[in-house]
N, C-alpha and C positions, 0 to 999 in steps of 0.2 A: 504494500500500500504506500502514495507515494503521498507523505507528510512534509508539510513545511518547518522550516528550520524551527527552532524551541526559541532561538534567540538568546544572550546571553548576559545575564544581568549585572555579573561579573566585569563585562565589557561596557557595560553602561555607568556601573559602580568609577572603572576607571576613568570615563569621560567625563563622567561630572566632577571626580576627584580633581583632575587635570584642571579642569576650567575654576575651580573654588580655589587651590591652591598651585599658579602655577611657578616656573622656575624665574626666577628675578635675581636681578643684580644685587648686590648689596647698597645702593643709594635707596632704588623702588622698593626694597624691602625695609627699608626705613619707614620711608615715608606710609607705605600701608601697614605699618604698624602704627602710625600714628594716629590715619585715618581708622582702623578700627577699635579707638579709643571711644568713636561715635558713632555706635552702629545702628544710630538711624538713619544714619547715609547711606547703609550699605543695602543692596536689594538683593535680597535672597534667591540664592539661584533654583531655579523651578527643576525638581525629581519625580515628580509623576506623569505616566503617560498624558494627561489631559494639557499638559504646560511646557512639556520636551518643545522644541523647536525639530522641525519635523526631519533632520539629516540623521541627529540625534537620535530621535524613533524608530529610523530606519536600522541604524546601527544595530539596535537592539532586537530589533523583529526586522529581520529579512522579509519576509514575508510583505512585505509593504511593498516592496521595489515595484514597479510600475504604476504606484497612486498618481491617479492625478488631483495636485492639491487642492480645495476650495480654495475659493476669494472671500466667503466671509460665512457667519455662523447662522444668518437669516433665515435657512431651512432646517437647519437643525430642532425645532419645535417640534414642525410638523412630522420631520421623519422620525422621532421618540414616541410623538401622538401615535403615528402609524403603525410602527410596532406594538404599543402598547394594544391598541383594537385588535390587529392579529391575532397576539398572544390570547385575549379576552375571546376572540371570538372562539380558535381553538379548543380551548379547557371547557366547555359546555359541549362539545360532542366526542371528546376523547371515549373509544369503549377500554376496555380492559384490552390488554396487547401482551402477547409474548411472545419473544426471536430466540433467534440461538446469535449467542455473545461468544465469540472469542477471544482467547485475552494470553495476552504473554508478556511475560513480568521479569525482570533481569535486575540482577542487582552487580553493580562492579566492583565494589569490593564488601566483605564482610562487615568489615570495622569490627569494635569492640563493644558498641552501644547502637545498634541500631534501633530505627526509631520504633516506641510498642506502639502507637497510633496517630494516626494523624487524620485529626478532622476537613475534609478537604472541600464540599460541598455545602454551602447552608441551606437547608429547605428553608420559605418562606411561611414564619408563620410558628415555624416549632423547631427551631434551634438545629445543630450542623448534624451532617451525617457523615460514616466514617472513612478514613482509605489509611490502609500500613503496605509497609513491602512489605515483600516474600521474595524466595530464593527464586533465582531464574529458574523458568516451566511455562509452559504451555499447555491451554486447558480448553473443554468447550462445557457451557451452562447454557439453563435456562433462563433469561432476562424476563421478569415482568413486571408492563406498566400495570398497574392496577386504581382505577376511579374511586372514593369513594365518596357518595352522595348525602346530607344531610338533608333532614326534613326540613331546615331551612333553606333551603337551595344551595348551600357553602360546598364546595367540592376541595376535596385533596386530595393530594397523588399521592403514590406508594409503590415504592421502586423493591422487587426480591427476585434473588435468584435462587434457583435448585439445578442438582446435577439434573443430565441427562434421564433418568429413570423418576424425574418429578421430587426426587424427597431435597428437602429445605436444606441450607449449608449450614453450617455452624461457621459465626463470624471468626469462632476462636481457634478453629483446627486450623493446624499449618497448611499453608496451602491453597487457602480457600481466599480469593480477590477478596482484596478492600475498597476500589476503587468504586464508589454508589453516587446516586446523587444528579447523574444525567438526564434523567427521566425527566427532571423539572427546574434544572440549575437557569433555563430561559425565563422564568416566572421571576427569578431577582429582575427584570426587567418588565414588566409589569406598570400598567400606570399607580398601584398605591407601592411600591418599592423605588419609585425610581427618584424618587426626595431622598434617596442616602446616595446616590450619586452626584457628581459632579461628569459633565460630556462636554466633549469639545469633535466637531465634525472635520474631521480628519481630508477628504474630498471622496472621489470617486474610481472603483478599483474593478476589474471586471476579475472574476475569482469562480476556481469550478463551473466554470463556463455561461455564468451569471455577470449581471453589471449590479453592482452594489455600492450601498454608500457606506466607507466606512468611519466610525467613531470611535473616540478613545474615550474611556472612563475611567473612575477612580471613585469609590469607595469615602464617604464621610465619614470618619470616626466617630465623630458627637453623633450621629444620625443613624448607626446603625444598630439597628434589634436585638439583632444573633449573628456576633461576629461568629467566624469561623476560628477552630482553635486548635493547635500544634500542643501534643505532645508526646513526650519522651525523656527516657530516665525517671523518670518520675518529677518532672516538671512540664507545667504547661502554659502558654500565653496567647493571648489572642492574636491574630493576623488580619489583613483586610486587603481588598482584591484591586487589581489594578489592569487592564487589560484592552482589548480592540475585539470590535462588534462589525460585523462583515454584515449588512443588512439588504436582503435581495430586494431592488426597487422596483418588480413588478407587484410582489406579495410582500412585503414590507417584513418578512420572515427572516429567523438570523440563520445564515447559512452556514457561519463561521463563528466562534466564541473562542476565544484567545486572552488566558489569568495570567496574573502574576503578582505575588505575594508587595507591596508597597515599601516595603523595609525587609533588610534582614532581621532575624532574631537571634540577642546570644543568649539566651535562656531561655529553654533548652534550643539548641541551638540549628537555624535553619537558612541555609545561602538562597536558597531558590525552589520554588512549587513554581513549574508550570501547567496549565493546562490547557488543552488545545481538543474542542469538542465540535466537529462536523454533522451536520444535521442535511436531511433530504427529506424531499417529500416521498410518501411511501403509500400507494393505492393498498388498500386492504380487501384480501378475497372473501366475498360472503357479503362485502358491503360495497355497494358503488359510493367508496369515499375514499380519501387521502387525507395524507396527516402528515405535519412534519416532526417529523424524529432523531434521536439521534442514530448518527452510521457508525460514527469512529471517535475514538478519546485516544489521546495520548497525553501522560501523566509523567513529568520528570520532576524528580525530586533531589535535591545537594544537599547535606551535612559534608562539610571538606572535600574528604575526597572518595565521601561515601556517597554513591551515585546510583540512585534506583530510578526504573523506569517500568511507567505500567499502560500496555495497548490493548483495546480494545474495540473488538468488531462486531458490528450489528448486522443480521442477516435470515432471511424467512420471516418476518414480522405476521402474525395472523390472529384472527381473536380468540381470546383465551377464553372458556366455559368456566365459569365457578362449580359444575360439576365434577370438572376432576379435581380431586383433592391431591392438595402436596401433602408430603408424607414428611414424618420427623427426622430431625438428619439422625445417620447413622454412625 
């Protein structure tokens, strides 16, 4: 499967380091040490996707290269609005779905601590859901969306997987993906979610054989519900997402979803969470409808130079009967 680069934060870390501190003479190293005696002179240099200057962005997400950039931020209302009615329209006729997922999980070196969980996804509404490594393997599950409806009209999703033969995983046996959360990671954009972002419209990018608008985001601190949360060792701290929204301008649908953790963390400690989630539209047999879903995630994760990565692929989507029953894991 041919994935776009992860991008490398590391390398953006060093760009901006460069630009906040760079190599000066001894006279200009004077004098800026004098002027930052007054650091309301000084204007802080911009670190998140929405404020990069856009060569900058590039650097960091390849994946960018052939944008063509906007001239100014005037459409960006309506194409949030537009997403937002898609997503809304979606969630009222999702049925219950199950594919077959597969997934292959690599880890590059052992370390001596690696991580026991990591929160990587927040559902909207009911706090994160989970993702850890596991040793390099290759696997195939059963993926299912599943609806559920309240008699007040309120719907929520609910993402499980079971092996092959239907019975349920155990989150805790080795082996068994952690990586969850895809099923509805599109709903953080949502018109009541989308107050804890901050977006800036990026221009226009043709992607997966689509013209789309794309936009960068960034995640409000003070604003947000149910951050997402790291941990390991037996420590744990919040995170908050930073990323580009690939948004197809016929159907106002996110074609593309593209994370990345806002800061590093050194307790417990975390260099880079990417995530990189593909979605298609997908006819459904038994029903003249289509839906858009997810196809592919790919998940990279840094502690040093402990480097886990987790893919996964969606494939046969058809609707699942609440007649068969999953069975308990074994």
């Amino acid at each position: 499967m041919a994935l776009p680069s992860t991008g490398n934060l590391a390398l953006l870390a060093a760009v901006l380091l460069a630009a906040l501190f760079p190599s000066l003479p001894a006279s200009a190293a004077e004098k800026d040490a004098k002027q930052s005696a007054a650091p309301e002179s000084r204007v802080p240099e911009p670190r998140l996707y929405p404020d990069l200057p856009l060569e900058t962005l590039r650097n960091a997400v390849p994946a960018l290269e052939g944008l063509r950039p906007a001239t100014g931020q005037q459409h960006l209302p309506s194409i949030l609005s537009d997403m937002a009615s898609a997503i809304a329209d979606l969630v009222p006729r999702l049925p219950n779905l199950v594919s077959r997922e597969d997934v292959v999980r690599t880890q590059s070196k052992p370390g001596p601590n690696p991580p026991e969980r990591l929160i990587g996804v927040t559902r909207p509404g009911e706090g994160p859901a989970t993702l850890s490594p596991q040793e390099a393997r290759s696997d195939q599950y059963q993926y299912l969306i599943l609806c559920h409806r309240a008699a007040n009209g309120a719907i929520s999703l609910e993402e499980l997987r079971t092996d092959l033969k239907g019975r349920a995983l155990d989150a805790h046996k080795a082996g068994a993906p952690r990586g969850s959360g895809f099923a509805y990671q599109w709903l953080l954009f949502g018109a009541a979610n989308q107050a804890e972002f901050r977006f800036t419209l990026l221009g226009e990018q043709q992607i997966e054989g689509r013209n789309t608008f794309v936009v960068a985001f960034a995640q409000i601190p003070g604003s947000v519900k149910f951050p997402a949360v790291f941990q390991a060792e037996g420590k744990q701290a919040p995170y908050f997402y930073q990323g580009i929204l690939w948004i197809d301008q016929a159907t106002s649908n996110i074609v593309w979803l593209r994370s990345d953790i806002e800061a590093p963390l050194k307790s417990p400690r975390l260099e880079q969470l990417t995530t990189e989630l593909h979605f298609r539209s997908v006819g459904i047999r038994d029903i003249d409808q289509s839906f858009w879903l997810p196809s592919e995630v790919h998940i990279e994760i840094a502690q040093g130079p402990l480097v886990i990565e987790e893919k996964h692929r969606y494939s046969d989507y058809h609707l699942y009967h609440a007649s068969v029953r999953i069975l308990p894991p074994q």
